[in-house]
C-alpha positions as CSV (number, residue, x, y, z in Angstrom):
1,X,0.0,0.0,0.0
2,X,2.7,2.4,0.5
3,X,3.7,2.8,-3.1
4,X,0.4,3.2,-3.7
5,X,-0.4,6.4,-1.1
6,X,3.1,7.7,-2.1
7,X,1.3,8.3,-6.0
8,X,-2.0,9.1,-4.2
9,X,-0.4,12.1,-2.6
10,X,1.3,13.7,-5.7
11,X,-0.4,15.8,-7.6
12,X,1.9,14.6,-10.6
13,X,1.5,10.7,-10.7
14,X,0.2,9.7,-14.0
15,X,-2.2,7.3,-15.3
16,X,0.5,5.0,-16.3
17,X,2.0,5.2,-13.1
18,X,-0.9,4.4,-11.4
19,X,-1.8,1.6,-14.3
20,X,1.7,0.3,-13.4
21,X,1.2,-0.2,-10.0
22,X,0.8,-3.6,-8.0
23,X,-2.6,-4.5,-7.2
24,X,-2.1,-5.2,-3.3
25,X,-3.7,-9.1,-2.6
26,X,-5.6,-7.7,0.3
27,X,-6.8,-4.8,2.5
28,X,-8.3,-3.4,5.1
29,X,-11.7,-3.1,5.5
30,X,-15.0,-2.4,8.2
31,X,-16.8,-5.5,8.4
32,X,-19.6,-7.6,9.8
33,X,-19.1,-11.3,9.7
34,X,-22.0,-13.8,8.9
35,X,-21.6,-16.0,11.8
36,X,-22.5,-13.1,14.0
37,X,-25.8,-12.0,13.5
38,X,-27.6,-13.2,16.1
39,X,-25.4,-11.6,18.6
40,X,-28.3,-9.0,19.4
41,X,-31.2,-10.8,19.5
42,X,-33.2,-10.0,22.2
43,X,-32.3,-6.7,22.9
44,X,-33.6,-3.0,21.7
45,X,-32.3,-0.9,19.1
46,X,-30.8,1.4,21.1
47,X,-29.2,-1.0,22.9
48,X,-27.3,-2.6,19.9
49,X,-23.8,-1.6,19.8
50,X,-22.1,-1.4,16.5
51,X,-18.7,-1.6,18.4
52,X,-18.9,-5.1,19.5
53,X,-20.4,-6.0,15.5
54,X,-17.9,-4.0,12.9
55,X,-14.2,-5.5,12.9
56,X,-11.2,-4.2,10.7
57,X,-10.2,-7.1,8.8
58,X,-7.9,-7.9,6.3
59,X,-9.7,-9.4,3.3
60,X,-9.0,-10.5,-0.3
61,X,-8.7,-7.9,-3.1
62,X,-11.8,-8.4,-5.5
63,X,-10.8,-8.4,-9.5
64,X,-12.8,-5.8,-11.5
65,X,-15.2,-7.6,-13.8
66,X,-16.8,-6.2,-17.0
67,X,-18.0,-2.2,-16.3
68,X,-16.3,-2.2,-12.7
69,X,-13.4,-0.6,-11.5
70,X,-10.9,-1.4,-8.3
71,X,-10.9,2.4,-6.6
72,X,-8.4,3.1,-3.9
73,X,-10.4,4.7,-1.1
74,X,-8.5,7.8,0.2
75,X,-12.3,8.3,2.5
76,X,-15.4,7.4,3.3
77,X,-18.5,8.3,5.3
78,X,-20.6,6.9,7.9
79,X,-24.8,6.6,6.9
80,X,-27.7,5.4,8.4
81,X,-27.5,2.1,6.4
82,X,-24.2,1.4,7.7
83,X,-25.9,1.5,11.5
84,X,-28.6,-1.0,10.1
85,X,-25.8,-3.6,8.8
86,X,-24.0,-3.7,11.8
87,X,-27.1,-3.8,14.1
88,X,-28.6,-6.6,11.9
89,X,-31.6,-4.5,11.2
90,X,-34.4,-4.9,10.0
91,X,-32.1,-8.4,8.8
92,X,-29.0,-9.1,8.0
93,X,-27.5,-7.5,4.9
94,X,-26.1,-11.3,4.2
95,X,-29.7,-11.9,3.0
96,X,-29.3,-9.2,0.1
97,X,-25.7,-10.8,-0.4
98,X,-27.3,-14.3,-1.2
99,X,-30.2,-13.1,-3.3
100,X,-27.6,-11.4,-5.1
101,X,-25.9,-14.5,-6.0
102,X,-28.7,-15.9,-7.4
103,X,-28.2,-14.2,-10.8
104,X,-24.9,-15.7,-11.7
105,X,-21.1,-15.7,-11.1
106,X,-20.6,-11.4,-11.0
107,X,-23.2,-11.6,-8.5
108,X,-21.7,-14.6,-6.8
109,X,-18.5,-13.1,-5.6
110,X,-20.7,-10.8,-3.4
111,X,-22.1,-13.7,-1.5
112,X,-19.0,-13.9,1.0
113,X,-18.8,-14.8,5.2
114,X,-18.2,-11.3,5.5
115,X,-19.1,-8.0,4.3
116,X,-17.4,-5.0,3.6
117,X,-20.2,-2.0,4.4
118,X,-19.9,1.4,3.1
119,X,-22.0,3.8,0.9
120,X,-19.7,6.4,0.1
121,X,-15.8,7.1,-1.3
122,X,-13.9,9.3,-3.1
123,X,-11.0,8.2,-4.0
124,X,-8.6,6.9,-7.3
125,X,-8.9,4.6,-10.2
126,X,-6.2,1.5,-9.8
127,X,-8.3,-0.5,-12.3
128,X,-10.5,-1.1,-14.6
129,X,-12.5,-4.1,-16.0
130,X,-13.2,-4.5,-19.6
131,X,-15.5,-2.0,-21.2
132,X,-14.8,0.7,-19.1
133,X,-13.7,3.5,-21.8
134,X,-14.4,6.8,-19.5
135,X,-12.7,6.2,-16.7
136,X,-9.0,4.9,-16.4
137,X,-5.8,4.9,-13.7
138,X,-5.4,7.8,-11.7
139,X,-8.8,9.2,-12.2
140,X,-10.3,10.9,-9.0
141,X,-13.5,10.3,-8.2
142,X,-16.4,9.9,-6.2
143,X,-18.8,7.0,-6.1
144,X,-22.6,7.2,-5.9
145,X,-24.2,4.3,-4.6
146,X,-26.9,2.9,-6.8
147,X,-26.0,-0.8,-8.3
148,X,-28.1,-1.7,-11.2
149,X,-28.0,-4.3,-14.2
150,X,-30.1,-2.4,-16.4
151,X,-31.1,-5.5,-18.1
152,X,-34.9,-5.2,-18.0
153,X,-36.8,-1.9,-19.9
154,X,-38.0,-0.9,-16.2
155,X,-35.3,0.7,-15.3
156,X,-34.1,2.6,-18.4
157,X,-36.5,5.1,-17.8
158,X,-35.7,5.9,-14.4
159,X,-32.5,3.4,-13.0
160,X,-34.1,3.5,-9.4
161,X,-37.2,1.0,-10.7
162,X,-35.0,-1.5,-12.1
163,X,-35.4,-4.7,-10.8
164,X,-32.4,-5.7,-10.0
165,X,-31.2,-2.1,-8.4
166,X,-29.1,-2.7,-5.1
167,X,-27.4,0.0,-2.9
168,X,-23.6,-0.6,-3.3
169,X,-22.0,-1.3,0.7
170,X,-25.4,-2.4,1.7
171,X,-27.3,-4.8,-0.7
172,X,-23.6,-5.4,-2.4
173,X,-19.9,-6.1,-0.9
174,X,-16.7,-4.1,-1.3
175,X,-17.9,-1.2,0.0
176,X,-16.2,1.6,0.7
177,X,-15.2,1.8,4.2
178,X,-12.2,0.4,3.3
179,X,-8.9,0.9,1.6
180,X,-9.6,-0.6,-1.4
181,X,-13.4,-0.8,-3.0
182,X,-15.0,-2.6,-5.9
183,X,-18.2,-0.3,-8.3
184,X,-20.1,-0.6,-11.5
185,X,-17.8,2.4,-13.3
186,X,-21.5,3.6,-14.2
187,X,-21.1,4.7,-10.2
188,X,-18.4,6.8,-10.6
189,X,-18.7,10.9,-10.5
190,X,-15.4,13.2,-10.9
191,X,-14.2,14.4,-7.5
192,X,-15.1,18.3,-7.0
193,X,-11.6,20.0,-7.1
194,X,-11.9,22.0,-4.4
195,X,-12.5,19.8,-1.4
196,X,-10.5,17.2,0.8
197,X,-10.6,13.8,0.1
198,X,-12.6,13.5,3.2
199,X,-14.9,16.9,2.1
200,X,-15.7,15.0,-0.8
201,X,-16.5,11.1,0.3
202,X,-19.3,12.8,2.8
203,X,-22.6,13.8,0.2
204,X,-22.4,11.1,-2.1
205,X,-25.5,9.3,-0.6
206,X,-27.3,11.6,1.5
207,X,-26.7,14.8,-0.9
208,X,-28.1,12.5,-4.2
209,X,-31.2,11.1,-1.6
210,X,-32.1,14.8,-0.8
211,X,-32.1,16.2,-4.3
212,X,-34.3,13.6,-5.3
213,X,-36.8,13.6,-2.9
214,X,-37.2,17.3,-2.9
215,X,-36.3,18.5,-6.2
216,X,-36.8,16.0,-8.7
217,X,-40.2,15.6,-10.3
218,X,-39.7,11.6,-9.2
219,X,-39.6,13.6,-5.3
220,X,-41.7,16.1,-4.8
221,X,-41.0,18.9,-7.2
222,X,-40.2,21.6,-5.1
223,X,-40.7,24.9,-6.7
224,X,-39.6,28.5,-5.2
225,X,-41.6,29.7,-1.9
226,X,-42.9,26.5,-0.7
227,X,-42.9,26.0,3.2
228,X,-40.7,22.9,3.7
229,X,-40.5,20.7,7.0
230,X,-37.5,19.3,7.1
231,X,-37.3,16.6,10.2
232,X,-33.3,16.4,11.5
233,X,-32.3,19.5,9.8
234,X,-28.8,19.4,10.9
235,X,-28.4,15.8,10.5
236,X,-26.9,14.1,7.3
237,X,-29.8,13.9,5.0
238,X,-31.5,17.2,6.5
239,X,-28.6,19.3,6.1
240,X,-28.7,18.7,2.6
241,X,-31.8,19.4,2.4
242,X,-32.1,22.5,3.8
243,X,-29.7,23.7,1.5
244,X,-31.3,22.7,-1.8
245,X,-34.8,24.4,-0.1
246,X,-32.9,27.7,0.8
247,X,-31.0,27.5,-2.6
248,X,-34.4,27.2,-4.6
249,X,-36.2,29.8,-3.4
250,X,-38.4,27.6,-0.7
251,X,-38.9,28.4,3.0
252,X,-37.2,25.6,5.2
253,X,-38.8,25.2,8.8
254,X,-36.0,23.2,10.3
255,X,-36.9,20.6,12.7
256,X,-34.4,20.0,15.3
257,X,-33.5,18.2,18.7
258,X,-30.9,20.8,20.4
259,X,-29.8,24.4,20.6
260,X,-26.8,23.8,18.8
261,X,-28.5,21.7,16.4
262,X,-30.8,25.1,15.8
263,X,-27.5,27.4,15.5
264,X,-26.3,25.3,12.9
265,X,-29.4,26.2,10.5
266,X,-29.2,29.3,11.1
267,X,-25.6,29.3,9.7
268,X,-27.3,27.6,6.9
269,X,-29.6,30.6,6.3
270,X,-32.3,29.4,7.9
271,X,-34.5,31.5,10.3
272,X,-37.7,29.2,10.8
273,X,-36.3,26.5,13.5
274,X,-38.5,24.1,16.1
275,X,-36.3,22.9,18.9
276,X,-38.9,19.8,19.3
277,X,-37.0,18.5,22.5
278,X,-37.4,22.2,24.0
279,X,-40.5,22.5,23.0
280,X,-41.3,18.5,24.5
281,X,-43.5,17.5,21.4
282,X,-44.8,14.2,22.2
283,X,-46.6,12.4,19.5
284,X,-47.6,9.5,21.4
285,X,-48.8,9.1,24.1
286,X,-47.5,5.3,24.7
287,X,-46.3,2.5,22.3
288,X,-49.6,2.2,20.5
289,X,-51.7,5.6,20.7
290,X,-50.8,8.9,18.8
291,X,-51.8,12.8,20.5
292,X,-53.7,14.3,18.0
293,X,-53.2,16.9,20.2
294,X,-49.4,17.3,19.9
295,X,-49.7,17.1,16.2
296,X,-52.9,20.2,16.5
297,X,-49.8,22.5,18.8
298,X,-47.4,21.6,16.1
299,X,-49.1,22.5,13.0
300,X,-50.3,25.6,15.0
301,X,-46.0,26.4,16.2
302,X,-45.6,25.7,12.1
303,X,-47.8,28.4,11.2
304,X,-46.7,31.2,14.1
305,X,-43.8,30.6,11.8
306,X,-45.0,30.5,8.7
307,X,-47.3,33.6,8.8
308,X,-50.3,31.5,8.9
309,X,-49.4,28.7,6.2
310,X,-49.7,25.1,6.7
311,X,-46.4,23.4,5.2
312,X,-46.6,22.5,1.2
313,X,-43.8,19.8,1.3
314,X,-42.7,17.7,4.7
315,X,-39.2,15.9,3.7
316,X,-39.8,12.5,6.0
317,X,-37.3,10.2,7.1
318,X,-38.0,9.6,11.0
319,X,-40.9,7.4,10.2
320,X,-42.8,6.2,12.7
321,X,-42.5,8.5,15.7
322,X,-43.1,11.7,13.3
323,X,-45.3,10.1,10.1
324,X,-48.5,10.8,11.8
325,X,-48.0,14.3,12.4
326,X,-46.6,14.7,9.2
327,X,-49.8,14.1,7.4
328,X,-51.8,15.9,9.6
329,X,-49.7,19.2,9.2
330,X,-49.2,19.3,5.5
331,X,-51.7,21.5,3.5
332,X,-54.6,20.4,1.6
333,X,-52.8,19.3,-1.7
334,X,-49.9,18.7,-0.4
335,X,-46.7,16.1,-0.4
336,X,-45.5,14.3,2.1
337,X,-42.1,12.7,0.5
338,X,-40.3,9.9,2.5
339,X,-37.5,8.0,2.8
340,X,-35.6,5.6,5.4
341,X,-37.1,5.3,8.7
342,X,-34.6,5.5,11.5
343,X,-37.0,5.9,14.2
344,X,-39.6,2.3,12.9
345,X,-41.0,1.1,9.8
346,X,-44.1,0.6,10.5
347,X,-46.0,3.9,10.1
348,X,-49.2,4.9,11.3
349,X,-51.5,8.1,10.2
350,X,-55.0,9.2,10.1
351,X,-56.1,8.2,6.7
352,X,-58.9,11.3,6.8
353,X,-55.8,14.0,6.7
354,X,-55.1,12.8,3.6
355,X,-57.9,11.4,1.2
356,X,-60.1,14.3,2.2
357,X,-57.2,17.0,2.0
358,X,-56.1,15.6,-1.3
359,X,-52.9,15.1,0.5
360,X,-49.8,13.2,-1.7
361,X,-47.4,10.6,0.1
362,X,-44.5,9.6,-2.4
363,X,-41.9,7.4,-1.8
364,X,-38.1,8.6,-2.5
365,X,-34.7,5.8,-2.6
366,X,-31.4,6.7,-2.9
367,X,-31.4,8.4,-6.5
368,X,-30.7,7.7,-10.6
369,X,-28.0,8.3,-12.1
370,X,-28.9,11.3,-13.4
371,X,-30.2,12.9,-10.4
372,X,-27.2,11.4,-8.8
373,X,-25.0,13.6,-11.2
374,X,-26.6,16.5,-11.0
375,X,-26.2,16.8,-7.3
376,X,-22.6,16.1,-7.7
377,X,-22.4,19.1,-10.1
378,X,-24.0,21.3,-7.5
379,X,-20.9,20.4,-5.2
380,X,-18.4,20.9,-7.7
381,X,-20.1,24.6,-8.7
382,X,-20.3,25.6,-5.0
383,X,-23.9,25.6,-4.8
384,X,-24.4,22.7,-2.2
385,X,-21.6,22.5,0.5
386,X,-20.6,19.2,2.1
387,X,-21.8,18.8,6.1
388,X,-19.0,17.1,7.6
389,X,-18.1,17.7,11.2
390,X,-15.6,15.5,12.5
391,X,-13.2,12.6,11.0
392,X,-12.1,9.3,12.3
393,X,-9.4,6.7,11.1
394,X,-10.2,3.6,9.4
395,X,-9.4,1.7,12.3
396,X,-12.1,3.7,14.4
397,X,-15.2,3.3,12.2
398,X,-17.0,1.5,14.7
399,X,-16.9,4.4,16.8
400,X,-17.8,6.7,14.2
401,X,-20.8,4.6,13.8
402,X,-21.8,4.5,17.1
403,X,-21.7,8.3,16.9
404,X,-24.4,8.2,14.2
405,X,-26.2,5.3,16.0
406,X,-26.7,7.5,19.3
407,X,-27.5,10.5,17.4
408,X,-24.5,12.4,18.9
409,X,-23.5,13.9,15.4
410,X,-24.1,16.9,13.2
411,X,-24.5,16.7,9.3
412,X,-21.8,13.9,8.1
413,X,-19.0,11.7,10.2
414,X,-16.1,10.9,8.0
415,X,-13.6,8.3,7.6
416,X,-10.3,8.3,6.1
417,X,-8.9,5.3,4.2
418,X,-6.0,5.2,2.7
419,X,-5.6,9.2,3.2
420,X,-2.8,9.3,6.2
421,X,-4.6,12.5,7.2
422,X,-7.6,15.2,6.7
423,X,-6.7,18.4,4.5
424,X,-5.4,16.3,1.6
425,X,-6.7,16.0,-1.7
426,X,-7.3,19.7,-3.1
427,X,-6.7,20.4,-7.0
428,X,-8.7,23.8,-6.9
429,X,-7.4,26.0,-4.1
430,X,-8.3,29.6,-5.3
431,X,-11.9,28.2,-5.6
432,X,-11.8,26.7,-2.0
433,X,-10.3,29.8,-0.3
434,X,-14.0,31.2,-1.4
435,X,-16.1,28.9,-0.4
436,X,-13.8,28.1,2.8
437,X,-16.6,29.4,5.7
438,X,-19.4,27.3,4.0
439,X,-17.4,23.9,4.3
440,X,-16.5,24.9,7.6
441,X,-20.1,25.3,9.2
442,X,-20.2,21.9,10.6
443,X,-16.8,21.5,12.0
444,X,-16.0,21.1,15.9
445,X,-20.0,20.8,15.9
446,X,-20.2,17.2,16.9
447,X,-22.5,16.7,20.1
């Protein structure tokens, strides 16, 4: 690996350097191991700790077939479906792994004892398979996560309804918490110039997810002055979104769980903010029964904010502690969008809030690949900043997952592969130097 971070970290190593290189046999990687997952039955969700589940092992390197490339990870990122694999939740990601191999050999070599998580990278091209004409050695990139065969007419209208679409780190293997990582070159998005290695592994996945479900028309179509709820404003996927509904003209009301959490929007730009723990919303009253009350002095705190609106757009991801409300406070006609469900799946609402309000619920996942692009190009133009607020090693992802899992972080927790430290990577300085306090917002803000 060290000749390899020696060309990493000049700016003048070639592609045939890099194409000349040794392919190492093996690396490092954050994994979960199949002969583990029972290790939690019985006990809550909180209560599962991804530090006793996630090991750095050393594991095979994985040959690029047709369309893939080998990338060498300089950083990653930790996201919510990272918490679910090493929790075991809702089941095992080993179950994705085997229906995987079911469709032949490519799909196969996923179905392994152990699997390497990880949603995001940016990173290097050390190889590619045969095929691949627009990437080659040396290359720096970032990866988006969506896996698709692209075989069946579904999904060549939009690649998210293809049948056979996975999430790369979760529903595949070689993921990218690691030092080395294995994508469809189909995945692969040039690195914006201007950030970090670390800056730029931290949005691929939660910056795609939010431009989808707000902005696209396959989300919910946000158009300039709509009132936006966004749930966990200054968390990974909220932070992002509060910045696409501030840069197109909407009016975010940022949902949040903490005074600093609440400072950190404002940085953003955002003035409308509901500190729910300060304000003790409780929208249930015990494990089966919801307040319709709660949900009445929310809609009503919404509109004291508002100027008397009711919200046209509530970007869901909580699920089931917040869904009810959700419906209830969106306006007649409008669109509840929703993805992930970190608090329960299994949502319940008052049907009558939405047939007879004309109300909208639309499912969002992940993003295609040209949604997925376009929120890349947002980065790279300075129009969407990364959210990253603190860094660990490689050899501390487990922590840095437990961070997430607790809820003690702000926007994005990074990770850094094969980078031997933060502050490394940048091709573009005169453009960083002005966007410098933006990237900075969520630094030193980890709870």
């Amino acid at each position: 690996m060290e000749d390899l971070i020696s060309a990493a970290l000049r700016d003048d190593a070639t592609s045939e350097e890099f194409a000349g290189l040794p392919v190492p046999e093996s690396y490092r990687g954050a994994v979960v191991r199949k002969d583990e997952v029972a290790m939690f039955e019985g006990l809550a969700t909180a209560d599962k700790d991804p530090g006793k589940s996630l090991h750095i092992e050393q594991v095979p390197t994985p040959e690029p077939g047709p369309g893939e490339a080998l990338i060498a990870v300089m950083a990653s990122s930790i996201n919510y479906n990272t918490v679910w694999s090493a929790i075991f939740e809702p089941l095992p990601t080993f179950v994705f792994l085997e229906r995987y191999a079911q469709l032949g050999p490519e799909g196969a070599r996923h179905d392994l004892p152990y699997h390497v998580l990880g949603s995001d990278l940016s990173g290097i091209v050390l190889r590619t398979g045969p095929g691949v004409r627009r990437w080659k050695p040396g290359d720096r990139v970032v990866a988006h996560c969506l896996s698709v065969e692209l075989e069946s007419a579904d999904g060549h209208n939009d690649t998210m309804l293809d049948p056979e679409q996975r999430i790369w780190g979760f529903e595949t293997n070689f993921g990218g918490l690691a030092e080395l990582s294995l994508v469809k070159a189909n995945q692969l998005m040039p690195k914006p110039a201007h950030l970090t290695w670390e800056e730029a592994a931290c949005s691929g996945l939660v910056n795609s997810t939010a431009y989808r479900q707000l902005v696209s028309r396959n989300g919910a179509g946000m158009k300039q002055g709509d009132n936006v709820l966004i749930w966990g404003a200054s968390g990974g996927l909220g932070s992002y979104a509060t910045q696409f509904a501030l840069n197109g003209g909407a009016n975010p009301i940022c949902v949040v769980s903490s005074p600093q959490k609440a400072e950190i929007c404002r940085t953003m730009g955002a003035d409308a903010i509901i500190d729910r723990a300060a304000e003790d919303y409780r929208f249930w009253k015990d494990e089966r029964t919801q307040d319709q009350r709660e949900w009445k002095r929310f809609g009503k705190r919404i509109r004291e904010l508002t100027g008397g609106e009711d919200v046209d757009i509530v970007f869901e991801h909580p699920g089931r502690e917040t869904f009810g409300s959700s419906v209830y406070v969106t306006r007649k006609g409008g669109t509840i969008v929703t993805c992930a469900s970190t608090s329960g799946y299994r949502h319940e609402y008052d049907n009558r809030y939405l047939w007879m309000s004309l109300k909208r619920i639309i499912g969002s996942h992940f993003a295609n690949y040209r949604e997925a692009w376009e929120a890349n190009r947002l980065i790279a133009k300075g129009k969407i900043h990364p959210t990253l607020s603190e860094v660990f090693p490689l050899a501390e992802t487990a922590e840095a997952v437990r961070e997430v899992h607790r809820n003690r972080h702000q926007g994005k927790v990074g990770v850094l592969a094969l980078a031997p430290q933060e502050g490394l990577g940048i091709a573009d300085p005169e453009s960083r130097t002005r966007y410098l306090p933006l990237i900075n917002r969520f630094r030193g803000t980890a709870v």
